[in-house]
N, C-alpha and C positions, 0 to 999 in steps of 0.2 A: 504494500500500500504506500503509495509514494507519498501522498500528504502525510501520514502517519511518520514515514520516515523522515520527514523533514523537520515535522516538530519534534523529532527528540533528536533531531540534529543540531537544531536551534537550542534545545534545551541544554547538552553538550557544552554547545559553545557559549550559554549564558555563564555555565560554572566552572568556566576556562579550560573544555579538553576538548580539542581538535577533532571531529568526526566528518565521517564521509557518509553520503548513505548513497547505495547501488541496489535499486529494485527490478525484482525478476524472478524468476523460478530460481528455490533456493539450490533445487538438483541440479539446473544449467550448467554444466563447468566451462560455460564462456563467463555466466553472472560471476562465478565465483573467483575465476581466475582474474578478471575486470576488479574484484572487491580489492584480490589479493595485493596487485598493484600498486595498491593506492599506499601499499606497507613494504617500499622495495628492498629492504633488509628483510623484510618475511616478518613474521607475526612470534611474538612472543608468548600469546593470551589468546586462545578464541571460546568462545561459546556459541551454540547452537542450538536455538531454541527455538526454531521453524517449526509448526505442526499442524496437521488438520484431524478433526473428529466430525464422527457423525453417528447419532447414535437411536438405535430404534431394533424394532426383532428382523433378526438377519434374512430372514426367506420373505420379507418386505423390502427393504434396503435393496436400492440399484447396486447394479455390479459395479457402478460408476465408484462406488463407496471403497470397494474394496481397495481398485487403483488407484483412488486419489490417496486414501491410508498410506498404502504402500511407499509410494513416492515419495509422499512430503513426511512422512515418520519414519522411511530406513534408506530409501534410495539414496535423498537432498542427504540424509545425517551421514553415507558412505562417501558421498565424491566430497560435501565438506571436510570430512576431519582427515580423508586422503590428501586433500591439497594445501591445509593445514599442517601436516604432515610433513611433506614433501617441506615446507618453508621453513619449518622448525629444525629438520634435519640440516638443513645449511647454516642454522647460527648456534647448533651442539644442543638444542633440547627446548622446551616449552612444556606449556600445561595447557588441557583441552579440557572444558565441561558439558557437558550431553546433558541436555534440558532432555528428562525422558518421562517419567509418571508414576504413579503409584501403580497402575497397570501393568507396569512392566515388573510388576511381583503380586500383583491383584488378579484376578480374573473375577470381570464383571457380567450380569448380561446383558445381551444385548447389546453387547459392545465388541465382538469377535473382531473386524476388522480391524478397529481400536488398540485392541488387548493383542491381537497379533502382532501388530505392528511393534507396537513399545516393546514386546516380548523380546519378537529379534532388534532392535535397539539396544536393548540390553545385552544381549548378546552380541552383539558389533562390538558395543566399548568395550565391553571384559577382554572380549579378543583382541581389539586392539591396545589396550592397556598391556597385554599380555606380550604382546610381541612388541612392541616399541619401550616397552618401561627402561631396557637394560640400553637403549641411548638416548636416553634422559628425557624424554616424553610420556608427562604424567596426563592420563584419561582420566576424567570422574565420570561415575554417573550419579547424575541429581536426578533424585525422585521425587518431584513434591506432587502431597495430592489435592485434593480439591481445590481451586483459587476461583476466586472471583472474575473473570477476565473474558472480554468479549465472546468468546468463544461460547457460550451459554447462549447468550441472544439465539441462536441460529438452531438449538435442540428442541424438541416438541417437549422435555420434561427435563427437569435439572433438581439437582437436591437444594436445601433451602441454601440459600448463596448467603445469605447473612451469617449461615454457618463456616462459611469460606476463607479460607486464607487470603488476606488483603496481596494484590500483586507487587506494594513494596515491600511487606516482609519480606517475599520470595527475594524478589531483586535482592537484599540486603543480602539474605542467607549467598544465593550465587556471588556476590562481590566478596562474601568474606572464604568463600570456599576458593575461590581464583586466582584470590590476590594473600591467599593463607603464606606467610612464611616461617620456615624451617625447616629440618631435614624428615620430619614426617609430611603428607599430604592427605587430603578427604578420599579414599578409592572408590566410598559410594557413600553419597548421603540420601536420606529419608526423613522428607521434612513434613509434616502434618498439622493439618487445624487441631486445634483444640481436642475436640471432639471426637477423632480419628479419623476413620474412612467415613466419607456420607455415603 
């Protein structure tokens, strides 16, 4: 969403930190390679928090549901943190965090295309945490579960959102998992309303 991206680019640069914003398919790897650009030392830091849901009883749900799942929750999450990857391997190492779900250790219903998706998201990062960690590229996976966050508007039923995780906690929580320093790091955080699971 380009207007979206500009007001928190604006927002950015209100609190004095330099941002670029490049709107497109997040799976593109012309989008992504264009983001990368914009960082020609390569990226120190990336997070990936691209995703789509859609939720209702599955032998209802268009097949359209499944592939849009798919894409923007493993496909977009594989060529980003590949080319993420690829940049951090040229300045000896980085940390990567995978905005993934409660889902992706939940199974919900009605939510299969959902719950598959985050399922292998989570199993992407673990693997790639697994094979990158020993030259010095730290994967998280963030789990947070229910938030409050436009993504709701667009479902026929949503659990009470008042119960919800405010979406700058979450933000806060990702800034301190990211920017965490020491010789430990977060390998999977799970972060929850109040309440638990709704």
């Amino acid at each position: 969403n380009r207007e979206r991206l500009e007001q928190t680019r604006q927002a950015c640069a209100e609190s004095g930190v330099d941002a670029f914003a490049v709107d497109g398919d997040a799976a593109d790897e012309a989008v992504l390679r264009e983001l990368l650009l914009l960082l020609p030392e390569g990226p120190i830091g990336a997070v990936f928090a691209a995703g789509y849901a859609r939720f209702g009883d599955t032998l209802s749900l268009e097949a359209e549901v499944w592939d849009s799942s798919i894409h923007a929750n493993l496909t977009a999450l594989y060529h980003g943190n590949r080319l993420a990857i690829e940049g951090m391997l040229s300045r000896g190492g980085g940390r990567i965090l995978n905005v993934l779900s409660v889902a992706s250790r939940v199974a919900f219903p009605s939510s299969a295309a959902y719950v598959a998706s985050k399922y292998g998201a989570l199993g992407l990062t673990r693997s790639l945490a697994a094979e990158f960690r020993s030259r010095g590229i730290e994967i998280i996976a963030f789990m947070p579960g229910s938030t409050n966050t436009e993504l709701w508007n667009s479902q026929g039923a949503a659990p009470d959102r008042e119960r919800m995780m405010k979406p700058e906690d979450v933000a806060t929580a990702v800034a301190n998992a990211i920017l965490h320093e020491g010789d430990a790091f977060f390998d999977e955080v799970l972060l929850m309303p109040p309440g638990g699971v709704l």
